[in-house]
VOGU-3710 file (C-alpha; in Angstrom, 3 decimals, decimal comma):
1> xxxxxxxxxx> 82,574/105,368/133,127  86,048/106,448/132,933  88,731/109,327/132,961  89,790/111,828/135,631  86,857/113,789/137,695  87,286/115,967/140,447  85,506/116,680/143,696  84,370/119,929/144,947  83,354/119,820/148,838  81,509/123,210/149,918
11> xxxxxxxxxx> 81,018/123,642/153,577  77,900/125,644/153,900  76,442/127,407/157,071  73,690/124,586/157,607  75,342/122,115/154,998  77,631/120,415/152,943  77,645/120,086/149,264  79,819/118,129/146,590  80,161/118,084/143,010  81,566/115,705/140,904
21> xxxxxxxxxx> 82,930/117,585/137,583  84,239/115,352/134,958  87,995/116,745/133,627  86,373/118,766/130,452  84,017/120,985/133,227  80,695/119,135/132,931  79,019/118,439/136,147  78,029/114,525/136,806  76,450/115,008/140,182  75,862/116,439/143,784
31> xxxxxxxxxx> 75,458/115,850/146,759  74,736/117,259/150,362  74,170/116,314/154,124  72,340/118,754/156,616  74,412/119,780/160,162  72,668/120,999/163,288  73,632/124,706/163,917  73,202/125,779/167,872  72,335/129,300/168,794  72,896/128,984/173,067
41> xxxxxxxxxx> 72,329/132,661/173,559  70,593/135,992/171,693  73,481/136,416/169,201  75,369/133,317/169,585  75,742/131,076/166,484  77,857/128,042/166,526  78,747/124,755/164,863  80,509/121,600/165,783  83,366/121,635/163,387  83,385/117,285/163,382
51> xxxxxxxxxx> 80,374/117,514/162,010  81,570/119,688/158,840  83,426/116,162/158,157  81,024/113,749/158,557  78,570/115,615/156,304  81,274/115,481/153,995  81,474/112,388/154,101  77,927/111,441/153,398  77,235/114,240/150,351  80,551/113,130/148,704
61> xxxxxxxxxx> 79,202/109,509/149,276  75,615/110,298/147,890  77,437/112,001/144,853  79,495/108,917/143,952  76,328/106,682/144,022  74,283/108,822/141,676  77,145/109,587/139,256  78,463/106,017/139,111  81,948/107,155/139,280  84,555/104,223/139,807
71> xxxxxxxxxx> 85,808/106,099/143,464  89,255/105,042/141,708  88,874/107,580/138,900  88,115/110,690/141,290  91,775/112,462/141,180  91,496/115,724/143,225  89,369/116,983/145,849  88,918/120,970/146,300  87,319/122,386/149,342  85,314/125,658/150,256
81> xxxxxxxxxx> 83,855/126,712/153,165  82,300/129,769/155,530  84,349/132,586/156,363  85,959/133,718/159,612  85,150/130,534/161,758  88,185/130,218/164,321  88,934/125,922/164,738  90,793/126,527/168,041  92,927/122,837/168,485  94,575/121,427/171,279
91> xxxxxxxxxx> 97,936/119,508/171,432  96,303/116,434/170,214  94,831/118,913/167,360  91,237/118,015/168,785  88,736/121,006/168,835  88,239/122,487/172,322  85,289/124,092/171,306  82,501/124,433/168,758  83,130/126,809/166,251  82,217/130,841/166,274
101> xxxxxxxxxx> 80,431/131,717/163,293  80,790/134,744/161,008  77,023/136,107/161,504  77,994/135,534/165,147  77,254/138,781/167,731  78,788/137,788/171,096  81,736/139,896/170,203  80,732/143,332/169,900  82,938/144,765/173,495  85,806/143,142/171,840
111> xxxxxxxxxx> 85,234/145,059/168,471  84,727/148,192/170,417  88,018/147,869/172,276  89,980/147,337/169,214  88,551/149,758/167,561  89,598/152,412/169,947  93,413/150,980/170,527  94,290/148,981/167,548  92,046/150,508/164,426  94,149/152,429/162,209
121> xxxxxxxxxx> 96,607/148,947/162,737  94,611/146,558/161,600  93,185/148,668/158,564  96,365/149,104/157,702  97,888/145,927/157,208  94,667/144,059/157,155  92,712/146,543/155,063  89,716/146,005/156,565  87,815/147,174/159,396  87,500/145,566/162,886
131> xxxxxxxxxx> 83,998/143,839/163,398  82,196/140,996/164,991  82,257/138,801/161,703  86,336/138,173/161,810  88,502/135,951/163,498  89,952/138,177/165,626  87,335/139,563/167,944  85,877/136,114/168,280  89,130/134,699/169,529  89,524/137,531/171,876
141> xxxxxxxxxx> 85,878/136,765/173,372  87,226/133,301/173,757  90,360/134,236/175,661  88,339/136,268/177,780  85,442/134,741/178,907  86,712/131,039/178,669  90,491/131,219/179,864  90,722/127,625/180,834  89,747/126,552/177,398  91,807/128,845/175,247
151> xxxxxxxxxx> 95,138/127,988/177,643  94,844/124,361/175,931  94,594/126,091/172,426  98,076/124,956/170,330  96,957/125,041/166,955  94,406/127,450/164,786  92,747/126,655/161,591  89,798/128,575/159,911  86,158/128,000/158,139  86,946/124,583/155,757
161> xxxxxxxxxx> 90,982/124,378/156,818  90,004/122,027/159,818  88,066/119,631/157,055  91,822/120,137/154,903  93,146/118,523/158,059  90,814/115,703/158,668  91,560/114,763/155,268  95,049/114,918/154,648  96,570/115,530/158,056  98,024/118,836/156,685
171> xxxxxxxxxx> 97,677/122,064/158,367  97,668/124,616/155,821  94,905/127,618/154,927  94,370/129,301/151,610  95,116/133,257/151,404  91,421/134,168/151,650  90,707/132,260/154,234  93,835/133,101/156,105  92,959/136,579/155,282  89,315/135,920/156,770
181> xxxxxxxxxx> 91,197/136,128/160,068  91,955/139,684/159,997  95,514/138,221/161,411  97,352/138,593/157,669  99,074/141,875/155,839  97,052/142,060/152,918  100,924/143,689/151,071  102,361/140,027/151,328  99,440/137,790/152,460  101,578/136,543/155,641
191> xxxxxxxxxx> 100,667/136,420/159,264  101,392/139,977/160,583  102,989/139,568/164,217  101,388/142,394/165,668  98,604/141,624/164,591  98,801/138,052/166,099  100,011/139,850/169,417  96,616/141,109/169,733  95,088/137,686/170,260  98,227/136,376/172,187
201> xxxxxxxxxx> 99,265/132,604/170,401  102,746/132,127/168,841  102,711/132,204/165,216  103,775/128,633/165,233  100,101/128,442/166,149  99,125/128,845/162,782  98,901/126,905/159,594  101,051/127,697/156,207  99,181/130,211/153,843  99,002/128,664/150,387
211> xxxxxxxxxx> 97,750/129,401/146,876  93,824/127,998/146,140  94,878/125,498/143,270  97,955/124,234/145,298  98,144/120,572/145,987  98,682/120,422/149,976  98,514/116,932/150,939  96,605/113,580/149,684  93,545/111,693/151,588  94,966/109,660/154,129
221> xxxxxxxxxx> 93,773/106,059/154,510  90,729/106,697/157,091  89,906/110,012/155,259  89,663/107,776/151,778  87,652/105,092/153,608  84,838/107,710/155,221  84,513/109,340/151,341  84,083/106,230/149,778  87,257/107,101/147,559  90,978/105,479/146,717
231> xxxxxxxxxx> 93,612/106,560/149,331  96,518/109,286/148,018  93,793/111,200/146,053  94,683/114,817/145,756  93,925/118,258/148,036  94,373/121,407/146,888  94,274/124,424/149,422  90,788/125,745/148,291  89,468/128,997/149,147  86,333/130,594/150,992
241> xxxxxxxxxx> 82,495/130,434/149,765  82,921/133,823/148,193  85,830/133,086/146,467  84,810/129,993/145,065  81,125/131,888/144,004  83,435/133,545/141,364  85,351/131,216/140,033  81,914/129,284/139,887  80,137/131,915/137,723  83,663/133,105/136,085
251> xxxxxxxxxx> 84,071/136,099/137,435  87,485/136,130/137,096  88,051/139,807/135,992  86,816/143,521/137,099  84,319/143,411/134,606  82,359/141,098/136,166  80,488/141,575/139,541  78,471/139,028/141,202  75,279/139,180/143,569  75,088/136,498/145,929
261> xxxxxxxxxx> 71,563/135,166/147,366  72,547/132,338/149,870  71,857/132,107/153,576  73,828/135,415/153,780  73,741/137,875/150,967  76,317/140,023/149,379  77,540/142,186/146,115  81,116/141,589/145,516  83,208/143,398/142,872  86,751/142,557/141,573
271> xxxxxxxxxx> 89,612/144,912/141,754  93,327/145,110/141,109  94,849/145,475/144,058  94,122/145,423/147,837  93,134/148,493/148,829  90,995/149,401/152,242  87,065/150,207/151,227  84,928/151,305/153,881  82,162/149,152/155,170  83,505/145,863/152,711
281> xxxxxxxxxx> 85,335/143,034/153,370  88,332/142,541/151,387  89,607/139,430/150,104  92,619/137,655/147,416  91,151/136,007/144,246  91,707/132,431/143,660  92,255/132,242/140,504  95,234/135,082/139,584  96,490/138,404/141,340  92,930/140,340/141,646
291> xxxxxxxxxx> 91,037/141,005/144,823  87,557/141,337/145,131  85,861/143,843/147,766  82,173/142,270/149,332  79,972/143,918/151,084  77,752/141,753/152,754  73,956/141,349/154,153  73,533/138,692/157,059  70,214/137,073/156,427  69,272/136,646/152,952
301> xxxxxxxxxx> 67,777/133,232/152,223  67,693/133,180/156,429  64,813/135,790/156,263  63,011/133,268/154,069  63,139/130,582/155,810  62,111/132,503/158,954  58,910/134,091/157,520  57,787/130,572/155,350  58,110/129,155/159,414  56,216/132,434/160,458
311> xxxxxxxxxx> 53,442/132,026/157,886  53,502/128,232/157,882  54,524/127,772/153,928  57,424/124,882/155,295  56,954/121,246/153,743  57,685/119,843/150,415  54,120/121,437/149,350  55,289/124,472/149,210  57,987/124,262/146,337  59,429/127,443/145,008
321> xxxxxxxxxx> 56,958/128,216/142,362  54,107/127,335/145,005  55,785/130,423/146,902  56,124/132,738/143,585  52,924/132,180/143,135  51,614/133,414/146,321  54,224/136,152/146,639  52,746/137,709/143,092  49,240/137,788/144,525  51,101/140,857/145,688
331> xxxxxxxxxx> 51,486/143,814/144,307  54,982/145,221/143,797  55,943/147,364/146,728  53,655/144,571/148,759  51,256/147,142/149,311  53,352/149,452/151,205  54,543/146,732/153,377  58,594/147,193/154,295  60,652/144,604/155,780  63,850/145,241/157,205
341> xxxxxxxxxx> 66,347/141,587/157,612  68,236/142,406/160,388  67,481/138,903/162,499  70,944/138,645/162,812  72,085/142,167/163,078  73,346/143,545/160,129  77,089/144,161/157,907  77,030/146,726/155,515  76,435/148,928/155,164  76,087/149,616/159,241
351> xxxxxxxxxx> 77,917/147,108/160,955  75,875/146,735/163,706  75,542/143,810/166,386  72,855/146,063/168,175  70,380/146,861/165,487  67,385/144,954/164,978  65,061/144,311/161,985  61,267/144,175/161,555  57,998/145,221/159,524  56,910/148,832/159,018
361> xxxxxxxxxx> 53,612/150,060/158,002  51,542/146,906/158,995  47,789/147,499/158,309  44,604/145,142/158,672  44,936/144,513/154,240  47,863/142,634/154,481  47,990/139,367/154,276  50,602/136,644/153,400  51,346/137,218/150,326  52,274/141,175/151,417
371> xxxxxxxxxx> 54,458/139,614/154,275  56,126/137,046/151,883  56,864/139,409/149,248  57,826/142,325/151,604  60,518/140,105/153,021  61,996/139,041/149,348  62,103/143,217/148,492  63,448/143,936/151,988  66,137/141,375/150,880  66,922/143,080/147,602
381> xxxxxxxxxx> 66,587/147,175/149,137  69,368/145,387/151,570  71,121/144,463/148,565  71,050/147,927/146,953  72,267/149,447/150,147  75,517/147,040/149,373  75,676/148,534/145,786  75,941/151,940/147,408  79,535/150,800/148,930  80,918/149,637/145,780
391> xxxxxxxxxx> 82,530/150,999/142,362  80,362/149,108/139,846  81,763/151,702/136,973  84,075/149,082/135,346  81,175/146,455/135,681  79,600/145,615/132,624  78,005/142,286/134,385  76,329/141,122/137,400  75,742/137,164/137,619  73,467/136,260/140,138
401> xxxxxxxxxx> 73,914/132,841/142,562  73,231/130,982/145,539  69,939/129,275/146,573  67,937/132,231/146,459  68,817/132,567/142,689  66,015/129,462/142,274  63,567/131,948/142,471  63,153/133,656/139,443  60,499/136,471/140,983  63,044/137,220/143,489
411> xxxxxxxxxx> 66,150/137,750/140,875  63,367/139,946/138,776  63,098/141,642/142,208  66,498/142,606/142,534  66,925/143,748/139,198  63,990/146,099/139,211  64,976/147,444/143,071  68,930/148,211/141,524  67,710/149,136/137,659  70,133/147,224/136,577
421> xxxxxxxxxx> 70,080/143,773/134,138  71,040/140,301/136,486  71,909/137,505/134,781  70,657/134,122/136,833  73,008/131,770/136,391  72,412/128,458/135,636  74,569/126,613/138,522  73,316/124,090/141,206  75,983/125,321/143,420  78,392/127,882/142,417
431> xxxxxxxxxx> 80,820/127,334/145,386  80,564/123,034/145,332  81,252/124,268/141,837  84,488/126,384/141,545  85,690/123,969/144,432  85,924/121,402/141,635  87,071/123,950/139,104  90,509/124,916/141,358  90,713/121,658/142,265  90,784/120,763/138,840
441> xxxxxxxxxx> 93,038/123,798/137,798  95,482/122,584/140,300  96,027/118,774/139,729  96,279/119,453/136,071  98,738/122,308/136,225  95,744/124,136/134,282  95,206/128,172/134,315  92,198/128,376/137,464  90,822/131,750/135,474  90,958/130,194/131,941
451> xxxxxxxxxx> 89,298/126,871/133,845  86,535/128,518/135,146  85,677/130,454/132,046  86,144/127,719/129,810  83,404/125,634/132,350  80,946/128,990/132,225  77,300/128,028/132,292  74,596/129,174/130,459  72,753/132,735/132,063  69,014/133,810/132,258
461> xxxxxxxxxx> 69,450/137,442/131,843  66,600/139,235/133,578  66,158/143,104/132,545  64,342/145,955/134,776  61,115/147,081/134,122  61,491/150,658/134,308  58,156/151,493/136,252  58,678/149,057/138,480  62,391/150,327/139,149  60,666/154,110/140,325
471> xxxxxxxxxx> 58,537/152,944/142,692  61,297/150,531/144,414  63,334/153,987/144,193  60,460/155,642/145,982  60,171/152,554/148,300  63,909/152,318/149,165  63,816/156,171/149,944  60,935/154,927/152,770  63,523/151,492/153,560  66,759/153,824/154,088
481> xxxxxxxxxx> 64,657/156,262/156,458  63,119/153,369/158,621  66,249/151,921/159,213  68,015/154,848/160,026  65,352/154,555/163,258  66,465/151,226/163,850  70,149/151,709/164,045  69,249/155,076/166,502  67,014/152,565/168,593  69,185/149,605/169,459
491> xxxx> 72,927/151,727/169,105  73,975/151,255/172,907  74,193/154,587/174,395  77,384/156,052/174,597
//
């Protein structure tokens, strides 16, 4: 087999993915290596960065072997990764500590603080709104509760830009993830110094900000040897999860909105310009001069997993459609049954580290298939409480992805809880995905947007069913009330 292919290396919240795309957009093959994440206290959720790079390693490895790519013929790599997640280096550019993740709670004082003296600052160069998911707060929770650690701090990377480094030796970031710091003006996508005042490092600290389908640096001779791949292969600057989702799907214009059904869960709609929206996280398109606005859920395919552990439906027995199957032994509206997914507190559209989820209206008829299918429309109503943030008037489509998307029940679901037609896109891994894609766009001097429409797959559109739609309504009515009593329950009082 021969010609150019490209790598796209997706670091996940509890894995790593790669694609290998062949030059004209088909996909030859994945691959993908677990990582332990560590949870030390209520709210705490961290990852050893290293490991990022040695599951890397290993899915880029597995890749090779079942595509039976000549490692020689593999000419670019592009890399995506988690948001926010602060790589805090020392002089020797080691990591002094594990890194903080976005769904991370521990920094809620820190929030609170610079919400009260810095607010109207950061939203407006930032254009987004102080909370425990960015950079920011997380490093300030470093500074102050482990001193003697951040005083060795030199260097600061974010999310996949520490794997960027282990590869080519280069420290650079992308402009979203730079952005995911809440540490750049959104007007000229540079660091903003007061902004970086607030956390207290030079801004010699941090890396250069560079365009997604740039070419930063090549794989260095140990980097080539761990990936199983030829030394001086090429590295472009990448972007975040998100932003590779769209280029993954082609969303690459305002037209186009995307639902995302991974470990966290999110609507996010393109716009032309960066502009502060209320509750939503704001971040640069890869691939051309658009933004796109998400607002985000924390545990989407999370709550899953937690309730098939809860109900004991783990093991390769219980496939997807083994789970479909019991989940429409419910009724929709699982028999009254609500479920509200805040196990990890909750983003939009409350922005709480406080508030707590849980099942309402629990009597002795329900059984698992109630609980499983309560959690998959609790999911969804969390979903529609996104939609409620965003301007979906110039949308004319919404392309469903992420793991979650596997399961076509739960993408009918979601389209009968918003009334509006989904179409379930027929991607492995959208992120792994448009990783490739930019990386492609970039060593080939190609147009990203025109590259990752001309790669589109093939959709599943899934339509409402009306009836369905007004009892969800009725339903959601019941799900919006409920958690307004959650928020009023675990709010700290003033």
């Amino acid at each position: 087999m021969s010609g150019s292919f490209y790598a796209g290396i997706d670091v996940g919240s509890g894995s790593v993915k790669a694609t290998l795309q062949r030059s004209d957009g088909a996909v030859m093959a994945m691959g993908a290596a677990d990582y332990e994440t560590c949870y030390p206290q209520p709210g705490f959720v961290e990852q050893d960065v290293d490991d990022w790079y040695s599951a890397a390693c290993a899915a880029v490895r597995e890749a090779l072997k079942r595509s039976e790519i000549a490692p020689a013929d593999v000419a670019g790599i592009g890399l995506s990764g988690t948001s926010h997640v602060p790589c805090l280096l020392d002089e020797n550019r080691r990591p002094v500590r594990c890194g903080i993740l976005w769904n991370d709670q521990r920094s809620g004082e820190q929030v609170r603080r610079l919400s009260e003296s810095h607010g109207n600052l950061i939203e407006r160069s930032a254009m987004n709104t102080v909370n425990c998911t960015w950079s920011l707060p997380q490093m300030l929770w470093v500074r102050e509760n482990e001193p003697e650690l951040f005083k060795r701090v030199r260097f600061v990377l974010f999310s996949k830009d520490y794997l960027t480094y282990r590869l080519t030796g280069r420290l650079v970031a992308d402009r979203s993830t730079a952005c995911s710091s809440l540490l750049v003006a959104a007007a000229t996508v540079s660091w903003d110094p007061e902004l970086l005042q607030l956390v207290g490092l030079p801004e010699s600290a941090y890396p250069e900000i560079r365009a997604s389908a740039e070419v930063v640096g090549a794989l260095t001779s140990q980097a080539a040897q761990d990936l199983g791949l030829a030394p001086g292969v090429k590295v472009v600057a990448g972007m975040l999860d998100s932003a590779a989702e769209l280029v993954g799907v082609g969303a690459v214009d305002p037209t186009v909105g995307v639902i995302r059904l991974g470990t966290a869960g999110g609507v996010m709609i393109i716009c032309d310009e960066p502009q502060l929206r209320k509750g939503c996280l704001l971040y640069p398109h890869p691939a051309g001069e658009y933004w796109y606005h998400q607002a985000g859920t924390n545990s989407a395919t999370t709550s899953l997993q937690w309730i098939r552990g809860v109900l004991g439906l783990e093991g390769a027995e219980w496939s997807y459609e083994r789970l479909e199957h019991m989940a429409n032994e419910a009724a929709s509206g699982a028999a009254g049954l609500l479920f509200h997914p805040y196990l990890l507190g909750e983003r939009a559209p409350y922005w709480s580290d406080t508030i707590r989820g849980g099942f309402h209206g629990i009597t002795l008829s329900h059984g698992r298939p109630e609980f499983l299918r309560a959690v998959l429309e609790g999911v969804a109503y969390s979903l529609r409480d996104c939609t409620g943030l965003l301007d979906l008037e110039r949308v004319t489509q919404l392309r469903i992805c992420g793991g979650g998307a596997k399961s076509r029940i739960w993408c009918q679901i979601i389209a009968d809880v918003l009334g509006l037609p989904v179409d379930r896109m027929d991607v492995a891994d959208a992120s792994a995905l448009g990783a490739a894609m930019i990386a492609l766009a970039g060593c080939e001097r190609r147009d990203p947007a025109q590259t990752a429409v001309s790669a589109l797959k093939s959709a599943d559109r899934i339509e409402p069913d009306a009836a369905r739609h007004r009892l969800y309504s009725e339903q959601y009515q019941r799900y919006r009330e409920v958690a307004a009593q959650y928020l009023r329950s675990f709010e700290p009082d003033d």
